[in-house]
N, C-alpha and C positions, 0 to 999 in steps of 0.2 A: 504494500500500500504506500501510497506517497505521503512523504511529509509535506502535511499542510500548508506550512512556515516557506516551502521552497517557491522564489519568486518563478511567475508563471511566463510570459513570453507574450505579447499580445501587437499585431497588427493594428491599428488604427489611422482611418487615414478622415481627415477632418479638412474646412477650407483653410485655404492661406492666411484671412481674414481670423477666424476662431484660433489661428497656432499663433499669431501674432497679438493680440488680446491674452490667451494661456503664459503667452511668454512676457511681456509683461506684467502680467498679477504674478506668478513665478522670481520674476528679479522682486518685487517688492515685498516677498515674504523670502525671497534668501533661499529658494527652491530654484531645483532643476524643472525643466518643463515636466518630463515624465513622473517626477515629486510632487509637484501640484497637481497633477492628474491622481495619484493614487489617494493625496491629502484630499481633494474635493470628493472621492470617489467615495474614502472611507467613512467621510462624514454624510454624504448622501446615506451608506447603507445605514448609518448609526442611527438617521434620523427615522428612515422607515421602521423600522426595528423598533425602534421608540414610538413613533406614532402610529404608525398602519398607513401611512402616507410618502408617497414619492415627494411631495415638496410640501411646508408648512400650510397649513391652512390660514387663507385671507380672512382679514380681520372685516367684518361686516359696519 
């Protein structure tokens, strides 16, 4: 069985426009591009997990 822990390999291909916006929020937290992809990533899963929801719910 695989170790869980072992980083995975993953294809991604996104606009020029979205790499260049990730790469800057990236330099401004002191993250590599593919660091802020797994930071934003792991936080999305945290929050589904915690709420039942893909993105917070709007405030009425």
């Amino acid at each position: 069985m695989a170790d869980r822990q072992e980083k995975k390999q993953l294809l991604l291909r996104i606009s020029g426009k979205l790499y260049d916006q990730l790469a800057a929020w990236a330099e401004d937290d002191f993250r590599s591009v593919n660091g802020q992809i797994e930071y934003l990533l792991t936080q999305c899963v945290k929050e589904r997990k915690k709420t039942g929801h893909y993105t917070p719910k709007e405030e009425e």
